[in-house]
N, C-alpha and C positions, 0 to 999 in steps of 0.2 A: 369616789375613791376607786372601786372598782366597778367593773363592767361586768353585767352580767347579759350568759347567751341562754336563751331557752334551749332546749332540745323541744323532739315530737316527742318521748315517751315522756313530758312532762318535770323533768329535773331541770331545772335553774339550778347554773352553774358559774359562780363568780369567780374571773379571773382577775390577778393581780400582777401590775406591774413593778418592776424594780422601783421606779420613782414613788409608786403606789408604799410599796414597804419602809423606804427611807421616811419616806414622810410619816407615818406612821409610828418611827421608832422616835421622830422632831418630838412630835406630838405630844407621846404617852412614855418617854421614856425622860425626866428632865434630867438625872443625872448622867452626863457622856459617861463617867467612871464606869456604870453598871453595862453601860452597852457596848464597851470594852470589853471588860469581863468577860459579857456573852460573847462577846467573838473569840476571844482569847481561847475559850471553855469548848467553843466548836471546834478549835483547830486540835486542840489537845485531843479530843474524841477523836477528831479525826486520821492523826497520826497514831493512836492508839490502833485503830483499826487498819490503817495500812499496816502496820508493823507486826499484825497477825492475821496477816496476807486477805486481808478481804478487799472491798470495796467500798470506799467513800465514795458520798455524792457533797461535792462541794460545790454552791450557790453560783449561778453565773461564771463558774467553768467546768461543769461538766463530771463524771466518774472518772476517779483513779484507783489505780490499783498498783501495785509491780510485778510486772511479764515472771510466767513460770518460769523460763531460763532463767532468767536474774534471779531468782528465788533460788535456781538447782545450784548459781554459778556462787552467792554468796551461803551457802553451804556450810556446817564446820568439816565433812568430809569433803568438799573441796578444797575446802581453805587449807585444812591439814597438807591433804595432798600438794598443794603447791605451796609451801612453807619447807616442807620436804624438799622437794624439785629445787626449790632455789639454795635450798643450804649446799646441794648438789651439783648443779649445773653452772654451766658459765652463765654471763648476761642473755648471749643473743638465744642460745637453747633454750633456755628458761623463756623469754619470751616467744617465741613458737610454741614450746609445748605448753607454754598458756590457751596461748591464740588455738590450738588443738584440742584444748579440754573445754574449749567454752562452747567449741565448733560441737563436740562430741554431746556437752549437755544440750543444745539448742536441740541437735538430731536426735535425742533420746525422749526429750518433752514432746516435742513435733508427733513420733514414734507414738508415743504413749496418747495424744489426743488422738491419730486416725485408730490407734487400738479401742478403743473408748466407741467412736465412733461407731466401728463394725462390729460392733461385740454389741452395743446398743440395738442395733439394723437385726443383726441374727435373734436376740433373746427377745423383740418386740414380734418379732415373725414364730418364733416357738415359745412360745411363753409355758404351756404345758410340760412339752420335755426340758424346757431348763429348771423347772419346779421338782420335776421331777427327780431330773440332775442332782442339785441340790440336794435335797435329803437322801439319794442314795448313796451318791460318790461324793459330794461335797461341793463350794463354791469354786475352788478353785478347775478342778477335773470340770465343773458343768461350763467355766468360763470358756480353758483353753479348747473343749470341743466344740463347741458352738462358734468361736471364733476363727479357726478351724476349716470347719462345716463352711464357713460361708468364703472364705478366702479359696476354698480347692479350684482349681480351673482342670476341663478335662486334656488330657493328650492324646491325640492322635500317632503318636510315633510306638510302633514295634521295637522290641529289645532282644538279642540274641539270650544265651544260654551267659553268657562273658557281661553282658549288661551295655554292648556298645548296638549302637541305634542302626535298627535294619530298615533298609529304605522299601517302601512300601511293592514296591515291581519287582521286586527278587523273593518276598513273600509269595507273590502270588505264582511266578513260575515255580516257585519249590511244590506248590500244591499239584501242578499241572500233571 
């Protein structure tokens, strides 16, 4: 029924295949009505779990989930928002400033993973001063400076007294 592979560190490990399972549900399941049911019972779980944004793993197709834009775009402060917009707008506005709001959530989730991201990068690099952080000033103050901290890139350019950009060879003959 199944196959089993040893490994070197000594675990026998039986794998099963799809044919492996059906037959097994022939076998030891004689009522189809119950094994209905069971599937019936899996899908239910399973929508249950999509529908409070996590991840199902469904049988020979794979993990679902729904994309965080989809999630930011079905909203009720979206929703509201362009329930509004239409009581407002002619047709074709209304649809651009859809197509505008969904563009706007897509770039504001995008926005929020590489935040996530580098904000990750910096507090894994200072782990002490964000602890720190934290109980002095709080989570929010130790996030945005640490996030911060790692985005600065340096400039090389000079600034007059007015704040407009002085080109590097007029600094040095002023010295002269």
């Amino acid at each position: 029924m199944a196959e089993i592979f040893k490994f070197p560190n000594g675990y026998n490990v039986p794998v099963y295949r799809k044919k492996d399972i059906l037959d097994c549900i022939d076998k030891n399941i004689i009522d189809k009505d119950v094994a209905l049911l069971l599937v019936e019972y899996c899908e239910k779980q399973a929508n249950e779990i999509i529908k409070n944004g996590g991840w199902a793993s469904i049988p020979f197709m794979g993990n679902i989930r729904i994309p965080p834009h989809i999630k930011k775009n079905n909203s009720e402060e979206t929703q509201h928002l362009l329930a509004d917009a239409k009581d407002v707008m002619s047709e074709e506005s209304y649809v651009i400033f859809r197509k505008q709001v969904f563009n706007a959530n897509a770039a504001k989730v995008k926005f929020e993973k590489i935040y996530r991201y580098i904000l990750y990068l910096a507090v894994a690099h200072n782990k002490k001063l964000y602890k720190k952080l934290i109980e002095e000033k709080g989570e929010l103050y130790a996030n945005i400076l640490l996030y911060t901290c790692k985005n600065i890139t340096q400039s090389n350019q000079y600034y007059d007294e007015n704040g407009f950009p002085i080109d590097r060879l007029d600094l040095n003959e002023k010295q002269t």
